[in-house]
Structures are given as C-alpha cells and as structure tokens.
C-alpha positions as CSV (number, residue, x, y, z in Angstrom):
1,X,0.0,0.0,0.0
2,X,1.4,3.3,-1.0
3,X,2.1,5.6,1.7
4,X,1.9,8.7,0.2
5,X,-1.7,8.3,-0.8
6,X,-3.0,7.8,2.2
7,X,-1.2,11.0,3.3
8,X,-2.6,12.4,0.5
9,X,-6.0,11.5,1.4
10,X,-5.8,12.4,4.6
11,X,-4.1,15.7,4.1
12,X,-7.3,16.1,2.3
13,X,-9.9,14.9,5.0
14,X,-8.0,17.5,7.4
15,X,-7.4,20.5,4.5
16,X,-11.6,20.2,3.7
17,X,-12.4,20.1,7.5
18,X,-10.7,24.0,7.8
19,X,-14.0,25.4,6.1
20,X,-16.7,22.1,7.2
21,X,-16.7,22.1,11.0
22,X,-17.8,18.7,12.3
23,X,-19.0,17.0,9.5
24,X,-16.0,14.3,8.7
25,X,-18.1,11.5,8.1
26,X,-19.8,13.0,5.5
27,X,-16.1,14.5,4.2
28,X,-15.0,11.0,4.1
29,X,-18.0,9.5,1.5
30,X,-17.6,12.4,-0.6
31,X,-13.5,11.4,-0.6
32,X,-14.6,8.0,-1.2
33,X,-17.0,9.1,-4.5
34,X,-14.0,11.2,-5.7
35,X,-11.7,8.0,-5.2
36,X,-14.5,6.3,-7.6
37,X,-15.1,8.7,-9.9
38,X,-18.5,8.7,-8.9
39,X,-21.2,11.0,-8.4
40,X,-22.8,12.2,-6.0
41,X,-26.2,13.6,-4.5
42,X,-26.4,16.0,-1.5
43,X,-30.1,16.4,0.0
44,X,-30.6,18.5,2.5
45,X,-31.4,21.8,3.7
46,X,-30.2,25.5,2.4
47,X,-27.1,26.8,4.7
48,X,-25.9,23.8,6.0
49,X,-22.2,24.1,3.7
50,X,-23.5,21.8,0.3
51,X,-21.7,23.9,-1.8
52,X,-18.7,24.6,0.6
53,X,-17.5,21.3,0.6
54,X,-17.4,20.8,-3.1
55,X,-15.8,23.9,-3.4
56,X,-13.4,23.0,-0.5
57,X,-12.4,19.6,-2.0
58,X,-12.1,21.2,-5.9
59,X,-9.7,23.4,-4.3
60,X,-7.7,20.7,-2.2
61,X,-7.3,18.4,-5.4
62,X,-6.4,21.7,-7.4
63,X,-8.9,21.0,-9.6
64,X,-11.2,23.2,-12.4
65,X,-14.5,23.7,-10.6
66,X,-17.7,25.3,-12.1
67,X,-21.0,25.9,-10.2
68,X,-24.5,25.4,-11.9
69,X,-27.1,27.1,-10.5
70,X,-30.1,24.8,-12.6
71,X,-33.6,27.2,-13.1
72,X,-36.7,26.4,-15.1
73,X,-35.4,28.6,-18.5
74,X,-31.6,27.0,-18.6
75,X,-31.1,25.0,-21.6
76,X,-29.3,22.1,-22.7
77,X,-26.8,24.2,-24.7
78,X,-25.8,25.8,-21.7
79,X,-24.6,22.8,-20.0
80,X,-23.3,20.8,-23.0
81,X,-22.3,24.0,-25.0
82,X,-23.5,24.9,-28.3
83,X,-21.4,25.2,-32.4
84,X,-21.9,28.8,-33.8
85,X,-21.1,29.6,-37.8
86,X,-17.3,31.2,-38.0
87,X,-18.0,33.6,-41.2
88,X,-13.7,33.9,-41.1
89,X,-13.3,30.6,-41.3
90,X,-16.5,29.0,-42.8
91,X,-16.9,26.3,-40.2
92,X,-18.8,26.1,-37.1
93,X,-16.7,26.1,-34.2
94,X,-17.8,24.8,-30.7
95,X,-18.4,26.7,-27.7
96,X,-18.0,25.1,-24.4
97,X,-20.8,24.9,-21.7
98,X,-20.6,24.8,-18.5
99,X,-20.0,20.9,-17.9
100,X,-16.1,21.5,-19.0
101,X,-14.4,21.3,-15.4
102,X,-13.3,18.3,-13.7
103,X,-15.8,19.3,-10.7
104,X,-19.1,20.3,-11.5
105,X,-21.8,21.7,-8.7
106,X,-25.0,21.3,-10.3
107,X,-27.1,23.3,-7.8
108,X,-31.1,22.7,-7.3
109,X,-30.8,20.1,-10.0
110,X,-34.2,19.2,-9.4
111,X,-35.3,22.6,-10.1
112,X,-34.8,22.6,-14.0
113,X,-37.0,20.8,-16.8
114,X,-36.4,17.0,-17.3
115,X,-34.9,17.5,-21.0
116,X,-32.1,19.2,-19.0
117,X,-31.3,17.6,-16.4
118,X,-30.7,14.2,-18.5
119,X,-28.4,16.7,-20.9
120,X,-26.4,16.5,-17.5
121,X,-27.0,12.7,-16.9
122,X,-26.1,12.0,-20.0
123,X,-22.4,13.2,-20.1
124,X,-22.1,12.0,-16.3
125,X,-22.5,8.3,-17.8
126,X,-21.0,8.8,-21.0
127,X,-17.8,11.7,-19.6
128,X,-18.5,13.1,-23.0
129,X,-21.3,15.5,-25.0
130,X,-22.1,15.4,-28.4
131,X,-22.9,18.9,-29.9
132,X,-24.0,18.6,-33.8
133,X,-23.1,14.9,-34.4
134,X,-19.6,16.3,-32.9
135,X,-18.3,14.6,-29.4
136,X,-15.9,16.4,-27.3
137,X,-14.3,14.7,-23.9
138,X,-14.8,16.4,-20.8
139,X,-11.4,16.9,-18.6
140,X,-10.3,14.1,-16.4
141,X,-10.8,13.5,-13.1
142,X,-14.5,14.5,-13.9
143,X,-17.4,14.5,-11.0
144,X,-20.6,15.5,-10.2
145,X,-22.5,17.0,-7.3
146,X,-25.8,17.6,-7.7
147,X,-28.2,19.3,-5.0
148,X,-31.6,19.2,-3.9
149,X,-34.1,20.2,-1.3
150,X,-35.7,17.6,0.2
151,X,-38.9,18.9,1.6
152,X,-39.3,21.8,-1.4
153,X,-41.1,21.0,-4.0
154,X,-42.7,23.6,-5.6
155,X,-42.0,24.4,-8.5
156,X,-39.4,21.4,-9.1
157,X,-39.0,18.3,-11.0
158,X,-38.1,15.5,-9.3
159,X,-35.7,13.3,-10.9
160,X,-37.0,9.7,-11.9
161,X,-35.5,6.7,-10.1
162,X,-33.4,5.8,-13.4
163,X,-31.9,8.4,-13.2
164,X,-31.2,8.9,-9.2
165,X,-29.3,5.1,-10.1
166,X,-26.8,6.9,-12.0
167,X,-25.4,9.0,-8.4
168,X,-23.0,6.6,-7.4
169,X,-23.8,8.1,-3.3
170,X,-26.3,10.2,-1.5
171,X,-25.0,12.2,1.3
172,X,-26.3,14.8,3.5
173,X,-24.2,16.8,6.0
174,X,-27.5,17.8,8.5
175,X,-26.9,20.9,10.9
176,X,-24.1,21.0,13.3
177,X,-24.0,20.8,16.7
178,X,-24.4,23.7,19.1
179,X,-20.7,23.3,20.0
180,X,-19.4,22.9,16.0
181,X,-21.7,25.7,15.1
182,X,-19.7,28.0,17.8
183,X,-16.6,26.8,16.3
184,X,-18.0,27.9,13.2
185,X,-18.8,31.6,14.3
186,X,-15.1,32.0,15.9
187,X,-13.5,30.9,12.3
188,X,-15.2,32.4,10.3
189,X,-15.3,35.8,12.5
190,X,-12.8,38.0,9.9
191,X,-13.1,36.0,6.8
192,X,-14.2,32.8,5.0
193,X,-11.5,30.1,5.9
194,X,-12.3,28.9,1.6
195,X,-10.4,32.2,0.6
196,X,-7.2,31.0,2.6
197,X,-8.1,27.4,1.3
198,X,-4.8,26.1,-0.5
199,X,-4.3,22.8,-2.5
200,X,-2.8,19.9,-1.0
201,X,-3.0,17.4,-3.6
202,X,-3.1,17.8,-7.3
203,X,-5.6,15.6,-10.1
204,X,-2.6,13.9,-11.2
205,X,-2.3,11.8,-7.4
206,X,-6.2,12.0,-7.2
207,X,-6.0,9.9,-10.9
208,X,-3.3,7.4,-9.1
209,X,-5.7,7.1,-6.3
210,X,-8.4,6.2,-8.6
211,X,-6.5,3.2,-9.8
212,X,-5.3,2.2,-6.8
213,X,-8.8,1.8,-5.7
214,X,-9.4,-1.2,-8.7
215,X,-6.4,-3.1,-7.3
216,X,-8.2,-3.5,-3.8
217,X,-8.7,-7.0,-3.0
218,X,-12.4,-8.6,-3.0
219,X,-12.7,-12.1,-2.0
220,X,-15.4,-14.1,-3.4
221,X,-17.4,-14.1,-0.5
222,X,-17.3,-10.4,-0.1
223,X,-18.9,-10.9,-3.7
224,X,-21.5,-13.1,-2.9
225,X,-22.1,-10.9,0.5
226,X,-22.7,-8.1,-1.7
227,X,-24.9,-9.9,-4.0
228,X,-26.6,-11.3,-1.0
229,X,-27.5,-7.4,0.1
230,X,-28.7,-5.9,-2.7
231,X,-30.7,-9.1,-4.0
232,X,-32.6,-8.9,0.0
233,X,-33.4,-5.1,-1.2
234,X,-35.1,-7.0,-4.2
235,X,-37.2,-9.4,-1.9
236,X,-38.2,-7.1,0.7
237,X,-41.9,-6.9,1.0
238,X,-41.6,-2.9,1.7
239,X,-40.2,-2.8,-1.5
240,X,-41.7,-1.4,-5.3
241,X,-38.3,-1.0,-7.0
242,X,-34.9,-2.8,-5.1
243,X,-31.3,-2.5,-5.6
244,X,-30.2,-2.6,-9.3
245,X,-26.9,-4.4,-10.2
246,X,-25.6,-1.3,-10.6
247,X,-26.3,-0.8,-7.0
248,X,-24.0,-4.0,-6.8
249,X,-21.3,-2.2,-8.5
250,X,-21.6,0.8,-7.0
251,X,-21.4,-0.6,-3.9
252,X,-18.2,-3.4,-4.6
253,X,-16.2,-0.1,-5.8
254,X,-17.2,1.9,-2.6
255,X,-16.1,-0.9,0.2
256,X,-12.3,-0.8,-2.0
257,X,-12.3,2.7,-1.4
258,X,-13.4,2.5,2.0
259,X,-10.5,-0.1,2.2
260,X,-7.8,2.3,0.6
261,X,-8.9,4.9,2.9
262,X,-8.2,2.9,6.2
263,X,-5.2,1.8,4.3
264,X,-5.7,-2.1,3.8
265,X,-5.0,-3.9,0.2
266,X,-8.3,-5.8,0.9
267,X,-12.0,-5.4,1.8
268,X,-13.4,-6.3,4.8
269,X,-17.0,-7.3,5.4
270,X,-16.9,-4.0,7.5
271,X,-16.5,-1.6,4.7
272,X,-19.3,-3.4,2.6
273,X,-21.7,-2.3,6.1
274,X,-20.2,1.2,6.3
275,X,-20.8,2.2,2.4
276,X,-24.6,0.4,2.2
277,X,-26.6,3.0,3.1
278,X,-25.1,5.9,1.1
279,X,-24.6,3.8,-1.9
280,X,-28.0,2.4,-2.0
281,X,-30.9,4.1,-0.1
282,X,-31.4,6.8,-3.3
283,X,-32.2,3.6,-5.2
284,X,-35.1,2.1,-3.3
285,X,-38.5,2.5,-4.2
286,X,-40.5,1.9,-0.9
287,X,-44.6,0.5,-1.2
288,X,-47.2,2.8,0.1
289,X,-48.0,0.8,2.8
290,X,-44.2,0.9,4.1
291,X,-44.5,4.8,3.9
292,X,-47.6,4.4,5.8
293,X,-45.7,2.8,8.2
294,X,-42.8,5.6,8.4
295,X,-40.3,3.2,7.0
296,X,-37.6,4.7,4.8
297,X,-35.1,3.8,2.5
298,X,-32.4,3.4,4.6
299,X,-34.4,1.2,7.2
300,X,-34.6,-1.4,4.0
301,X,-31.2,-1.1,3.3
302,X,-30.3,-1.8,7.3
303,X,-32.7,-4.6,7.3
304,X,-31.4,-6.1,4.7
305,X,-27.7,-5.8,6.0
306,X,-28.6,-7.2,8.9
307,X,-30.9,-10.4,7.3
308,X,-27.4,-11.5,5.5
309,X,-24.8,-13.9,7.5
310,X,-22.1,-12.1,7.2
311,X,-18.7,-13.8,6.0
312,X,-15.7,-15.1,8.1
C-alpha cells in the first residue's frame, strides 16, 4: 500500500475540514465518490455548507471547478455548450458549456426541466457531449454533485429513479451541533476560511488514487455478501423497486475505497456495512404501505444488511 496516498487523502480529510466544522463523516464519503469517480447527491437543507464542501475539495485536489445554478429557462446548450457559424473561417466552431471542469456543482438540479437535467445525466455516464453529431471529452478527473431540497417541492422536477441510479452516493451533511456551530462563528469571524483554502494534492495523485482503488482485493465471499444485500433489497416486502446491479457495483467499488482509505489492500465485510446506506438508499423504491408505516429507505437497506450472514 502506498504511503503517500493515504497521506494524501488524509491531508485532504483535514485541509476540507478548515471550512466544514464537524461533518468528517460525511467529508470522508464524498473522498470516497471522488476516489470512484463517482457521483454524488447531497439532499438537505439551504445553509448547511453543500456547496462549501465541493468547493473546499475542488480546491484541495487543485482541480477546475464550475458551479450550476439549474432554473426552469436554462437550456441544454448551456450545459453541454452549443457550435456557432465562423464567417472567417467557414466552419462552425464549438463553444463550451458549462459541464467543461473536472468538478461540476449542479445546484437545485431538481429545479430545471427534465430534458435538461438528463443533458447532465447524459455526459455523467458517457464523460463526454455530443454537440452537432460532434463529441468532445470532458477533462479528467470529472465528478458531479448535484443538490436538492428535500422537503421543497414547488416548482421542481423531481428526478425519476433511473436516473437517481446513476449517483453513485447520497450524502447529507445535516446541521451541526451547538458546540461545531460555535466553532464555526469563531472561524469564520474575519473572513471565510475557503479564501485562505490552499491545494494539498493535485488531479494527477487523485487519478493514481483512482487506480489504486481497482487493485483493492475482494474475495469471493465479499462478492456473494454483496450480492446477498442488494438481492434482500429486491425481496423485501416494503419494496416497489430494489437495488439494481448497478447498485451492486456501486457498492463493490465503494467498500475498495473504503479499504484504501483505512489503508488495507483488501476489503473487509466491515467496509461493505459502512458504504450500504449511502450507496444504495437513493435507489429504493419503498410501497405505500411501508411509507404508511414511516419506514424509509435506509431502514430497508439496514434490514437487509442485517438479514445477510455475514462472511468469516
């Protein structure tokens, strides 16, 4: 195991928590989703630091960073970018939109029409757009975070459970306590801590890190133990819609970076526990009658951990 990455990550955990007071938990999944390449969803409510922590871990990777603030009248174009006529040159030349950064905020994401919100969808599967049968890469490491409101709905457009599958985490950060709320008051009393913010890594070791992340051993029973959770998602009787196999995926890549994290070469039973909920409530579809109940998603998802043996 390389030392210097897990310096690197942690230098990270500790660089993000200077502007997020309390919240390293939440820190560490969104470390994990960057480790995966995979995106993420933040619900919660307005104020509590959803766009702070991208911002703060764009800044400690020293990577591009672009915030979208999604409305009813924004456009595909404006995300994807759009080819205008060149009367110099007599060809149409292409001009970017706002999905060219490696880190992308796409703000109130349920707040803009369907047809562009799966423009967005679309290049987070794909890492690419296609403007006038043309198809232009988007720069590497590229990630998403997407926010929403969870008890607004006015005026928005929620986004369909195919298309929640594709966030490869939900997170939330919650507000803080009285104590980390203090804190907060005293640090930020002359200025925001995010304008001091300096790099500590780079996207070149966050890349290596990426890789490192495939080599992480699985056994076969951590297979089958996976397997075994997401299928009891499937056969739960609170259950419309259960875990898809990219939920099994999702989930196999998130207990290797989990692994890396804690520095170990393997995955343990433990980090398959610790990354179930975040990797897989977003993609349950609970029954009436379970939400009549006051169930949620992530009571499925901890019933169903807990119905599977797990492995020695």
């Amino acid at each position: 195991m390389a030392e210097h990455i897990n310096k690197m990550l942690t230098d990270v955990i500790d660089n993000v928590e200077k502007v997020i007071i309390g919240k390293r938990e939440a820190i560490e999944l969104a470390l994990c989703s960057f480790l995966c390449a995979g995106h993420v969803l933040i619900e919660d409510m307005p104020g509590v630091g959803k766009t702070s922590l991208v911002s703060a871990m764009a800044k400690s990777f020293d990577c591009s960073f672009r915030r979208i603030q999604f409305t009813p009248d924004i456009l595909p174009s404006d995300i994807t970018g759009f080819s205008m006529y060149n009367q110099k040159t007599g060809e149409f030349d292409y001009h970017q939109g706002a999905v060219m950064s490696q880190i992308i905020l796409a703000d109130e994401i349920n707040r803009t029409s369907p047809k562009t919100q799966s423009s967005l969808l679309e290049v987070m599967e794909e890492n690419q757009v296609t403007v006038d049968g043309q198809t232009y890469v988007v720069p590497q490491p590229f990630i998403v975070f997407a926010t929403q409101n969870p008890i607004e709905y006015l005026g928005t457009y929620p986004l369909p459970e195919a298309q929640l599958d594709r966030f490869f985490m939900r997170i939330s950060l919650g507000y803080p306590e009285a104590e980390e709320e203090s804190k907060m008051l005293s640090r930020f009393k002359e200025a925001s801590p995010m304008k001091s913010l300096q790099a500590v890594a780079n996207a070149e070791g966050l890349v290596e890190a990426q890789e490192m992340v495939a080599k992480i051993h699985v056994d076969e029973k951590i297979n089958h133990y996976i397997v075994a959770i997401v299928r009891a998602t499937r056969n739960s009787e609170d259950v419309a819609l259960g875990g898809s196999p990219r939920a099994s995926l999702c989930l196999y890549r998130a207990a290797q970076a989990w692994a890396l994290y804690n520095g170990r070469d393997y995955v343990l039973p433990d980090d398959v526990i610790k990354m179930a909920v975040p990797v897989m409530e977003h993609r349950l579809v609970l029954k009436q009658e379970a939400r009549l109940k006051r169930l949620t998603t992530k009571d499925v998802v901890g019933a169903a951990v807990k119905s599977v043996r797990t492995p020695i």
